[in-house]
DOTORNU-108408 format. One record per atom (N, C-alpha, C, CB): x, y, z; residue in three letters; atom name. Coordinates in Angstrom, 1 decimal. Last residue first. Glycine has a CB too. Layout:
// residues N
((X Y Z) "ALA" "CA")
...
END
This chain:
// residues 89
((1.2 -6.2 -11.3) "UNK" "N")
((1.6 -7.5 -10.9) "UNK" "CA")
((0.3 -8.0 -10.7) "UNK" "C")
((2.6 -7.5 -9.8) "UNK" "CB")
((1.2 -3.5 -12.1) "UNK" "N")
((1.0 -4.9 -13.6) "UNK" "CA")
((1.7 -5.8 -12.7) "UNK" "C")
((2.1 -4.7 -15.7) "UNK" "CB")
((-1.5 -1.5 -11.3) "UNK" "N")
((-0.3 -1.8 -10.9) "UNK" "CA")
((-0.2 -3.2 -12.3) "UNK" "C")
((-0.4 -2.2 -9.1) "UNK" "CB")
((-2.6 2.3 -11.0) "UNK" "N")
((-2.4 1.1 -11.7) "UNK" "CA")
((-1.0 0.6 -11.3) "UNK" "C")
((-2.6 1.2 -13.2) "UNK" "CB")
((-5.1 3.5 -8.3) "UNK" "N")
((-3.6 2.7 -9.2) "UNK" "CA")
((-3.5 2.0 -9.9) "UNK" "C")
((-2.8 2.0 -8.7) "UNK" "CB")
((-6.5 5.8 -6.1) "UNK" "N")
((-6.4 4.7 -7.3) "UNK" "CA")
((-5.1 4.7 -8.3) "UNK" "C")
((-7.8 4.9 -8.2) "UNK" "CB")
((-6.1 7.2 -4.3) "UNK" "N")
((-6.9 6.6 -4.1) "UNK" "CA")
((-7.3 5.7 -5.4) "UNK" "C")
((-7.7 7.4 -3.7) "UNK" "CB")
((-3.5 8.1 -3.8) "UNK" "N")
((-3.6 6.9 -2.4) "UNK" "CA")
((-5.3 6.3 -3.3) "UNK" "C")
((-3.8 8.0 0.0) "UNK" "CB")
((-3.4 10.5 -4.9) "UNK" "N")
((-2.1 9.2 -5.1) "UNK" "CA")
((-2.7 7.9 -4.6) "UNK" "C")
((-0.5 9.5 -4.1) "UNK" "CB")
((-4.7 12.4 -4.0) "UNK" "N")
((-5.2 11.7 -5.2) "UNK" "CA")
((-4.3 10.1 -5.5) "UNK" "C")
((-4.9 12.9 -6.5) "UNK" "CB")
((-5.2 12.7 -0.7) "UNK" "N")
((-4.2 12.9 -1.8) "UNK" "CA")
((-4.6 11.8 -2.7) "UNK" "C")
((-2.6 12.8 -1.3) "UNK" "CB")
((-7.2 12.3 1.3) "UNK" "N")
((-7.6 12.8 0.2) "UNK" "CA")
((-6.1 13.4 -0.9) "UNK" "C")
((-8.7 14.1 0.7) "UNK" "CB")
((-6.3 10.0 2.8) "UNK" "N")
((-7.1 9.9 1.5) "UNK" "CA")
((-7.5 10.8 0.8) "UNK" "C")
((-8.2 9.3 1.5) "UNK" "CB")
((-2.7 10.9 3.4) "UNK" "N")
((-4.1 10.5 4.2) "UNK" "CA")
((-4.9 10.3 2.6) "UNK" "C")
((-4.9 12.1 5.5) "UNK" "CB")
((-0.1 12.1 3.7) "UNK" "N")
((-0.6 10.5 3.2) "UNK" "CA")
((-1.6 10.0 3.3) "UNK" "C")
((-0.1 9.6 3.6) "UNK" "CB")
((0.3 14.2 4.4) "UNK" "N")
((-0.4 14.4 3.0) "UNK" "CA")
((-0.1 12.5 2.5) "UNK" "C")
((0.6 15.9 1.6) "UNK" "CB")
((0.9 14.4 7.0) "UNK" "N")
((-1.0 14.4 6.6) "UNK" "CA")
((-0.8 14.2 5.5) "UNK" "C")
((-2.1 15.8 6.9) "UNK" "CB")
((2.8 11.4 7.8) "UNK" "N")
((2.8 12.3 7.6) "UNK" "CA")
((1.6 12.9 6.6) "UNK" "C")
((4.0 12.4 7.3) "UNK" "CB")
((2.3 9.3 10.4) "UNK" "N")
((2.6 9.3 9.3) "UNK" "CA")
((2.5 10.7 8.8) "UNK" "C")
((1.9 8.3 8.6) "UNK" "CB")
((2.2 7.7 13.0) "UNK" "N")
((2.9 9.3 13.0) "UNK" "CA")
((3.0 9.4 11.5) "UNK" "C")
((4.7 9.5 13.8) "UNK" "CB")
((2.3 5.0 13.1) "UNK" "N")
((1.2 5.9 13.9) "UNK" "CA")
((1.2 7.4 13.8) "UNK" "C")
((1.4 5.7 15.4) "UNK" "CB")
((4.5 3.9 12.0) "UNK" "N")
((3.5 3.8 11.5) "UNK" "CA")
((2.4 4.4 12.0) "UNK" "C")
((3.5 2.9 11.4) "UNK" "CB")
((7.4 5.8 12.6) "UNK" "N")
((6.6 4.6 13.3) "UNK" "CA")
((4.9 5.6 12.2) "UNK" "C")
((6.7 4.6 15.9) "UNK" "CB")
((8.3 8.0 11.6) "UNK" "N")
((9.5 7.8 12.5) "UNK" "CA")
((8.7 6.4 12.8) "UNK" "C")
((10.0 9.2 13.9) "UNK" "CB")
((9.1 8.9 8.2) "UNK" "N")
((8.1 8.6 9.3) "UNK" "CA")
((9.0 8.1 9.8) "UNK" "C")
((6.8 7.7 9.2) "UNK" "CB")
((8.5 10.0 5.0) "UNK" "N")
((9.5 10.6 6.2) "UNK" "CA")
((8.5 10.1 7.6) "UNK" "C")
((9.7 12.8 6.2) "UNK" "CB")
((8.3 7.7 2.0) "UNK" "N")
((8.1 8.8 3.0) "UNK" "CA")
((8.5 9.0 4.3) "UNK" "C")
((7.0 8.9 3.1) "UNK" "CB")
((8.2 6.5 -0.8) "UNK" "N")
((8.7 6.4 0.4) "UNK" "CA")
((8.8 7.8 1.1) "UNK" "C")
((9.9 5.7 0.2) "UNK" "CB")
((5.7 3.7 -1.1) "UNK" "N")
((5.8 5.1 -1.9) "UNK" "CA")
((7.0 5.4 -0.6) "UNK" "C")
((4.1 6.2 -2.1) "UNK" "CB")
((3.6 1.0 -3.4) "UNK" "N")
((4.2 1.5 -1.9) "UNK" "CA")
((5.4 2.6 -2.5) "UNK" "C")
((5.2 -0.1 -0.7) "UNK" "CB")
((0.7 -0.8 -2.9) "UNK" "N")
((1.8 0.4 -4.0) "UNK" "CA")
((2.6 0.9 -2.9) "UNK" "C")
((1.0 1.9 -5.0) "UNK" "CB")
((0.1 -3.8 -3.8) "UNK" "N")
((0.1 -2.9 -2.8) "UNK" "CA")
((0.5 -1.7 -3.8) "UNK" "C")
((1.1 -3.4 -1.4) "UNK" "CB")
((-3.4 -6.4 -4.1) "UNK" "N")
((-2.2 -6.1 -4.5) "UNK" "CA")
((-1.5 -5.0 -3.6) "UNK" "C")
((-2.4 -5.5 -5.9) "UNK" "CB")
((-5.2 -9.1 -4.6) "UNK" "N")
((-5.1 -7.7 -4.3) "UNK" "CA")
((-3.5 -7.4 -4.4) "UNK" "C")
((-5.8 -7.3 -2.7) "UNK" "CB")
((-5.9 -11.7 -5.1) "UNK" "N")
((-7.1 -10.3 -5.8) "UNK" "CA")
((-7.1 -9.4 -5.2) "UNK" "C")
((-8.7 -10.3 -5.7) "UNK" "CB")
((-5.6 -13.8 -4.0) "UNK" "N")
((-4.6 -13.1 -5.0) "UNK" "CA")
((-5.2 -11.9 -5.5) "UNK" "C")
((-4.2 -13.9 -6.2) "UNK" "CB")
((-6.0 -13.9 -0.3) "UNK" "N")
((-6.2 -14.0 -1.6) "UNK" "CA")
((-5.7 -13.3 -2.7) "UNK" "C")
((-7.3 -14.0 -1.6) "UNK" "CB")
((-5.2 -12.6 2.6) "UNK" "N")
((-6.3 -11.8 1.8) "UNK" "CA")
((-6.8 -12.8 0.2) "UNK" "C")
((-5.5 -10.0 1.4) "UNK" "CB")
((-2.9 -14.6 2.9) "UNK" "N")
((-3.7 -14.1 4.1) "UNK" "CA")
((-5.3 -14.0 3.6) "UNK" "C")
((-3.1 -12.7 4.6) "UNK" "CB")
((-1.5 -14.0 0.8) "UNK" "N")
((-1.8 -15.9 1.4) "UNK" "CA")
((-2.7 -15.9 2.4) "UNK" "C")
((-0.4 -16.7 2.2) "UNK" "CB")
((-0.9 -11.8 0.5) "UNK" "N")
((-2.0 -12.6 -0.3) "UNK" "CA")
((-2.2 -13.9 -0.3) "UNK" "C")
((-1.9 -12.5 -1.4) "UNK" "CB")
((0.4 -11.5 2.5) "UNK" "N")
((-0.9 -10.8 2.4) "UNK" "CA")
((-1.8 -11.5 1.1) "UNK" "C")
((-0.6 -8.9 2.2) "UNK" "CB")
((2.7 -12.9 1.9) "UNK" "N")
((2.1 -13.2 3.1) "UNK" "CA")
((1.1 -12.5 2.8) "UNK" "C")
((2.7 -12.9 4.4) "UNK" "CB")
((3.5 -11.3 -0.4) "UNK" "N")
((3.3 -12.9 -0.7) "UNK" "CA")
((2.6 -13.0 1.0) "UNK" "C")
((5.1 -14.1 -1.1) "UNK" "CB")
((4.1 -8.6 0.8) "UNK" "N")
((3.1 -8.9 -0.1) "UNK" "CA")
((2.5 -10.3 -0.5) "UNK" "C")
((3.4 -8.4 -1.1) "UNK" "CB")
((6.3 -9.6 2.3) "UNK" "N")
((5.0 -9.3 2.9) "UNK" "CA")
((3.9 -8.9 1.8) "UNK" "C")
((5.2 -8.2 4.0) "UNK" "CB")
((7.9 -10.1 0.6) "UNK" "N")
((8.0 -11.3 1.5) "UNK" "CA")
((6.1 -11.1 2.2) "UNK" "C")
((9.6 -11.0 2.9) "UNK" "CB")
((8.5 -7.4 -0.1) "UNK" "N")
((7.7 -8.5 -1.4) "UNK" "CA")
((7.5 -9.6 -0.5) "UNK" "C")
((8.7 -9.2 -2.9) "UNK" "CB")
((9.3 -5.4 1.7) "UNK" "N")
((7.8 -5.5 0.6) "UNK" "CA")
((7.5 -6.6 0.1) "UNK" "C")
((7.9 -4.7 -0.7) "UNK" "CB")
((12.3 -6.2 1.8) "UNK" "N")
((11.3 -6.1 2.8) "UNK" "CA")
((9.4 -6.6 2.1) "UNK" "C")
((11.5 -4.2 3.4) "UNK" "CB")
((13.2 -4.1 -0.4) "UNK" "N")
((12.8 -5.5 -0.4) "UNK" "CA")
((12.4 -6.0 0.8) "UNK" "C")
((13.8 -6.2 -0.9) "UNK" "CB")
((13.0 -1.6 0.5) "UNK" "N")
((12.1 -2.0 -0.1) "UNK" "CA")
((12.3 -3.9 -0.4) "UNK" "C")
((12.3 -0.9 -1.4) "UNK" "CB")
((13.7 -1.1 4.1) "UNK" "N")
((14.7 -1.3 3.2) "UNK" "CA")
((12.9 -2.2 1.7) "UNK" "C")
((16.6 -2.8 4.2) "UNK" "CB")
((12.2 -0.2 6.6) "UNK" "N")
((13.1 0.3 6.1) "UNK" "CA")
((13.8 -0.2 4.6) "UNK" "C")
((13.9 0.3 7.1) "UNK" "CB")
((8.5 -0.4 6.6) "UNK" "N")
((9.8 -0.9 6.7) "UNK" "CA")
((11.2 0.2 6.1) "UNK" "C")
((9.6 -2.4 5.8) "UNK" "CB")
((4.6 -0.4 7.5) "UNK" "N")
((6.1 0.8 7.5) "UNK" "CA")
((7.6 0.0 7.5) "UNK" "C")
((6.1 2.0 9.2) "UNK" "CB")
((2.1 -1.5 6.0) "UNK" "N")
((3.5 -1.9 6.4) "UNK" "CA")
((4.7 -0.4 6.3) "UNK" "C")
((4.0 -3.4 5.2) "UNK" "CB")
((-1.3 -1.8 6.6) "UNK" "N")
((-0.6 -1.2 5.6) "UNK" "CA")
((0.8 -1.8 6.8) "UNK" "C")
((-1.1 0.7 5.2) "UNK" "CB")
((-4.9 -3.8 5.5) "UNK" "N")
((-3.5 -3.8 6.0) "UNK" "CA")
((-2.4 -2.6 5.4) "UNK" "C")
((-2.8 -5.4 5.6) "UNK" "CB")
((-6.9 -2.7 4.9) "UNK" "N")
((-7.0 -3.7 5.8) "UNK" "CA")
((-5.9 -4.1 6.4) "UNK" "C")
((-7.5 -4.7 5.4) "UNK" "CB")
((-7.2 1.2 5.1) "UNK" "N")
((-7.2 -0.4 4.5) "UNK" "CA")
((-7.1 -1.2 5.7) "UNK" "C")
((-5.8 -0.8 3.6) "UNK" "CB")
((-7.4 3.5 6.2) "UNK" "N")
((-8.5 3.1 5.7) "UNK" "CA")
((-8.3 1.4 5.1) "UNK" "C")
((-8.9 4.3 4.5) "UNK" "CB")
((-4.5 4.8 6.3) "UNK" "N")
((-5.8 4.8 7.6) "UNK" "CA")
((-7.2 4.1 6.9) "UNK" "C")
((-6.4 6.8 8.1) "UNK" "CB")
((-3.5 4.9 4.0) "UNK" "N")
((-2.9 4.3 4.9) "UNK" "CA")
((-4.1 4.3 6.0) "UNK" "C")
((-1.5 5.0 5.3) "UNK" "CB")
((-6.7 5.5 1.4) "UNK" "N")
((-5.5 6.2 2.0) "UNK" "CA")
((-4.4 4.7 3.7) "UNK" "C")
((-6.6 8.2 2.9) "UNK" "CB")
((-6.9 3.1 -0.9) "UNK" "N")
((-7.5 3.9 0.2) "UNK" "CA")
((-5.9 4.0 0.6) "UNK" "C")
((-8.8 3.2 1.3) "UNK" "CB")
((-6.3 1.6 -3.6) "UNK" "N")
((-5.6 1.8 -3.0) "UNK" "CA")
((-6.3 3.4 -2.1) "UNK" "C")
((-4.4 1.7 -3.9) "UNK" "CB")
((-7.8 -0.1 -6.4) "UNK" "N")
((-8.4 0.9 -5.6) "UNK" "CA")
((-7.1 0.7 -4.5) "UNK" "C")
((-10.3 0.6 -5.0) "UNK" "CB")
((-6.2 -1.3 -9.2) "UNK" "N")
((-6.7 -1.6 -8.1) "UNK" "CA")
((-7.2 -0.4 -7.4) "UNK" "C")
((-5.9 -2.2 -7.4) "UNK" "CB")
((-6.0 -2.5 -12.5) "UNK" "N")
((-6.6 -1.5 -12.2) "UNK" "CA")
((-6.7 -2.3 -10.1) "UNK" "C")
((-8.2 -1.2 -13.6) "UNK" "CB")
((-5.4 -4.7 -14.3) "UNK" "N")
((-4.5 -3.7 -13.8) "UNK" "CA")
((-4.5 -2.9 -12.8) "UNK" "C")
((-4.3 -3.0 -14.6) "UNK" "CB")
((-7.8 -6.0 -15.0) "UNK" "N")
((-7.1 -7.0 -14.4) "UNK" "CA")
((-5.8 -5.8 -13.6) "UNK" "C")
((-6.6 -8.4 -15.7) "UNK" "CB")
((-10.5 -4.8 -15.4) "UNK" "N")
((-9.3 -4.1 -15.7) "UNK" "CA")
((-8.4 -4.7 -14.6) "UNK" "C")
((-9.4 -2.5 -15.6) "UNK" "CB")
((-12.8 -6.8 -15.2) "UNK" "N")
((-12.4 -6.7 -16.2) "UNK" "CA")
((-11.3 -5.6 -16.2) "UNK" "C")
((-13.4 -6.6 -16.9) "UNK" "CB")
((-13.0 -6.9 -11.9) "UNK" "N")
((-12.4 -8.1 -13.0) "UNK" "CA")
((-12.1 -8.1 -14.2) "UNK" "C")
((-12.9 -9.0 -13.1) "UNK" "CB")
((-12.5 -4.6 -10.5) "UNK" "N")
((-12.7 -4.7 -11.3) "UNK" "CA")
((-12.1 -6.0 -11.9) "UNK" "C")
((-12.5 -3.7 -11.6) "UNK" "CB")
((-10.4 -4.4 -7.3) "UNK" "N")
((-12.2 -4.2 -7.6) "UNK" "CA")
((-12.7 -4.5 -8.9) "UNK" "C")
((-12.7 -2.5 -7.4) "UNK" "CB")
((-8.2 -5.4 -5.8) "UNK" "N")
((-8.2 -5.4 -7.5) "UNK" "CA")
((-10.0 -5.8 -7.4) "UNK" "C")
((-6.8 -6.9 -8.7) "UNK" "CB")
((-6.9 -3.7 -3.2) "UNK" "N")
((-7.6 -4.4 -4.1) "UNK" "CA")
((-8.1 -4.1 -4.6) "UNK" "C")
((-8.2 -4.9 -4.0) "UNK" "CB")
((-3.3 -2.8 -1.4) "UNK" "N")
((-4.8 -2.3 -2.3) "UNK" "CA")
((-5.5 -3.5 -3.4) "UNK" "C")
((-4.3 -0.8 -3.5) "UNK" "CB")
((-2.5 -2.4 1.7) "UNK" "N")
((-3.3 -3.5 1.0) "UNK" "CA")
((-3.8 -2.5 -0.2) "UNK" "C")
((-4.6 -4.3 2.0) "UNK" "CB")
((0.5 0.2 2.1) "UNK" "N")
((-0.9 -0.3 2.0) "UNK" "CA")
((-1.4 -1.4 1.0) "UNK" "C")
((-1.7 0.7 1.9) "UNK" "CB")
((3.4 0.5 2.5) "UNK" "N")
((2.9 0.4 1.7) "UNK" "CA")
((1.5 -0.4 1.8) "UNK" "C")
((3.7 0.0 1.0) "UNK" "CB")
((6.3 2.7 2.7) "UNK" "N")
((5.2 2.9 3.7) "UNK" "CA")
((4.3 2.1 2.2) "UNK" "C")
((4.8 4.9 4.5) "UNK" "CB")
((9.9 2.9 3.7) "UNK" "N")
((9.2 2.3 2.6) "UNK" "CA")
((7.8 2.3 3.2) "UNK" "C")
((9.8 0.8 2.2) "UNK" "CB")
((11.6 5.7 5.1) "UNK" "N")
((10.8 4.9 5.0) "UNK" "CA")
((10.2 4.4 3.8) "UNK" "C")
((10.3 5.1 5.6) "UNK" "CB")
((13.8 8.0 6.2) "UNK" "N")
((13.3 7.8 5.1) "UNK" "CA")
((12.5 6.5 4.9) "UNK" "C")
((14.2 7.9 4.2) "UNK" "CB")
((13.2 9.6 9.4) "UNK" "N")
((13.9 8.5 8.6) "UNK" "CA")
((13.2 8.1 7.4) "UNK" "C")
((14.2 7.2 9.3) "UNK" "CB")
((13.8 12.6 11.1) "UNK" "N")
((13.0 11.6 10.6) "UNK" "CA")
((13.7 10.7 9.6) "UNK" "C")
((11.7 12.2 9.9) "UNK" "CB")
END
């Protein structure tokens, strides 16, 4: 398997914790991106919020996947990681 960058849509639910976003597991968002190299991420975060609007955000984490359909189970929603974040962009 190959070490991967894997990073789901997460939105900023709270207008008053401008920091604070909800990040659902990879199977549950509106968009998620499997790439090899982390800068990759930011081209496609500026496209997702040109897409979705600025009121969301991603977190992205790196994990052992061979294709975005095969992800590995403890990336699903009930790992605490996936279901809320703080982010300062």
């Amino acid at each position: 398997m190959i070490v991967r960058w894997l990073m789901p849509l997460g939105e900023r639910t709270r207008p008053d914790a401008p920091t604070f976003a909800e990040c659902p597991g990879p199977n549950e968002v509106r968009a998620v991106v499997l790439v090899d190299d982390v800068g990759q991420l930011f081209p496609i975060l500026l496209e997702w919020r040109g897409l979705f609007g600025n009121d969301l955000t991603g977190w992205a984490g790196q994990v052992e996947a061979d294709d975005i359909e095969n992800l590995p189970p403890e990336m699903g929603p009930t790992n605490c990681a996936w279901t809320r974040c703080r982010v300062a962009t």
